[in-house]
N, C-alpha and C positions, 0 to 999 in steps of 0.2 A: 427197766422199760426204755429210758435214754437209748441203751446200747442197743437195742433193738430197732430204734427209726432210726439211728447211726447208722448201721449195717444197711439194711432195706435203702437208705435213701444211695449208699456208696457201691452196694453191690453189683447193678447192672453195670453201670460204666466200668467198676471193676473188671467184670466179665468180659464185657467188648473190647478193652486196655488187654488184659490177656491173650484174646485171641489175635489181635491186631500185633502184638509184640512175636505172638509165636508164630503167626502167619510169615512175616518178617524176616524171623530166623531163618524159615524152611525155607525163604525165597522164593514166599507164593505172592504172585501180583496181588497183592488183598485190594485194591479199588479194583482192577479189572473182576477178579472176583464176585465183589460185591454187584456190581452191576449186573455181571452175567446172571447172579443168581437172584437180583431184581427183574430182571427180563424175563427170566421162570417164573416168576412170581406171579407177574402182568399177566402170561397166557394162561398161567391156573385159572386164576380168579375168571376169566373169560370163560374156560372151560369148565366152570362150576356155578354156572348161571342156570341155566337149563334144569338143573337138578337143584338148586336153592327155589325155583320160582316152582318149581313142583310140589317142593315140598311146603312152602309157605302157603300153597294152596291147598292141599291136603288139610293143615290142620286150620286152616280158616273155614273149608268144608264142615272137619268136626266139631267145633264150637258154636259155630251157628244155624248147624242141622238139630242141636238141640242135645246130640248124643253124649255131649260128657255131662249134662243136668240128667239126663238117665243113668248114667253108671254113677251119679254120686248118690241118688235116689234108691238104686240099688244096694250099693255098700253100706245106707246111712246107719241100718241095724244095725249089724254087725259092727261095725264101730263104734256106735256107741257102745254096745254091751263090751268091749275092748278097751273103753276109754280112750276113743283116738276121737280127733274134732272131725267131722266131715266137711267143714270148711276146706283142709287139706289136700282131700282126693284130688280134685283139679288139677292142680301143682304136682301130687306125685303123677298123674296122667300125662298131662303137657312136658314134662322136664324130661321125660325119653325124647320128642318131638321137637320141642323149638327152647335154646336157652333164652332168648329174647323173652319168648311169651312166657319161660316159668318166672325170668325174674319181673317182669308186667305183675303177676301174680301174685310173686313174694311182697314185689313193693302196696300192691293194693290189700294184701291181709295184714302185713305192718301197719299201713295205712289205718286200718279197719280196726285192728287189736293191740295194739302198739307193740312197740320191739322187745319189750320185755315181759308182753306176756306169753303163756304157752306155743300160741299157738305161731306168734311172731317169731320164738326162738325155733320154733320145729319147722318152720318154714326156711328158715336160714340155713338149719341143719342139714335140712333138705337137698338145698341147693348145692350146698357143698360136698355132701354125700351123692349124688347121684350125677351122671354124664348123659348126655343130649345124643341117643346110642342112636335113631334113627338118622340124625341131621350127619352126624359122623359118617354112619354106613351111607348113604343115598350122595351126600357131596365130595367125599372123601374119596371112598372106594367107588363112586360111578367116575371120577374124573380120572381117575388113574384104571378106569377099564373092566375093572373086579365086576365079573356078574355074579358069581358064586360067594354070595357071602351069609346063607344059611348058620354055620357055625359062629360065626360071627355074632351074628344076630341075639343068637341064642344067649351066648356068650353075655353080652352086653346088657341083655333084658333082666340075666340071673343078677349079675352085676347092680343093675338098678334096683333090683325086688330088696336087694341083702342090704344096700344103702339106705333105701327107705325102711326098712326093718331095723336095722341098726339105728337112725336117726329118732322113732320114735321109740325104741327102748330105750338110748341114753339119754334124750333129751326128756322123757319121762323120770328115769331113774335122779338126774340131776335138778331138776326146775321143778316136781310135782314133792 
């Protein structure tokens, strides 16, 4: 385990040593570089304002219109007769939407059931299992132009269903 926060703590500088040495070689300006591609950087983040305050208002609409206390209200049979907690639902909900608010979530059900039990490990599992598909498509692809991203969509939603499915069979299989 030593050699492992060895690595993790040497690796990035590693990395940027690398690229800064090979940069170098080719005889690319690496500061002029970098800046230029901070100056990118500056007008993204400008150009993905519009579409971040969109969407953080989207899912502040769904939480406090009441609508995810509905659909967990809905799924609670069913999961129970599945053996899944419906504590959970929220979190597999929110975690397509906003990473911020799933880990709000994770931290308040650790909080609530501690890190070691079920429902704290399946919530972790969670997080690490599934991607923030909507915040991706709506910031990502609106800021570079993309209107068409149907496939996409789809894509990333199957993506989330198979994570969250995957999350609570092994973390079932492992911890129960």
């Amino acid at each position: 385990m030593a050699w492992i926060t060895a690595i993790s703590v040497w690796l990035i500088p590693l990395i940027i040593a690398i690229v800064l040495v090979a940069g170098t070689l080719k005889r690319v300006p690496t500061y002029e570089t970098f800046v230029e591609g901070a100056k990118e950087g500056v007008k993204m983040s400008f150009s993905i304002i519009p579409y971040l305050v969109g969407m953080m208002v989207a899912i502040s609409v769904f939480r406090e219109s009441g609508a995810m206390e509905f659909f967990v209200s809905l799924f609670r049979p069913a999961l129970e007769m599945a053996g899944v907690p419906a504590e959970i639902v929220p979190l597999a909900l929110i975690r397509p939407l906003s990473g911020t608010g799933a880990l709000g979530m994770t931290s308040d059900l650790i909080a609530t059931h501690g890190p070691d039990s079920f429902i704290g490990r399946l919530a972790s599992t969670m997080q690490g299992s599934t991607d923030t598909t909507f915040y991706v498509l709506t910031v990502y692809f609106g800021a570079v132009g993309i209107k068409k991203m149907g496939d996409a969509l789809k894509v990333g939603l199957i993506a989330d269903v198979i994570g969250i499915t995957a999350a609570i069979i092994i973390v079932s299989l492992v911890f129960l």
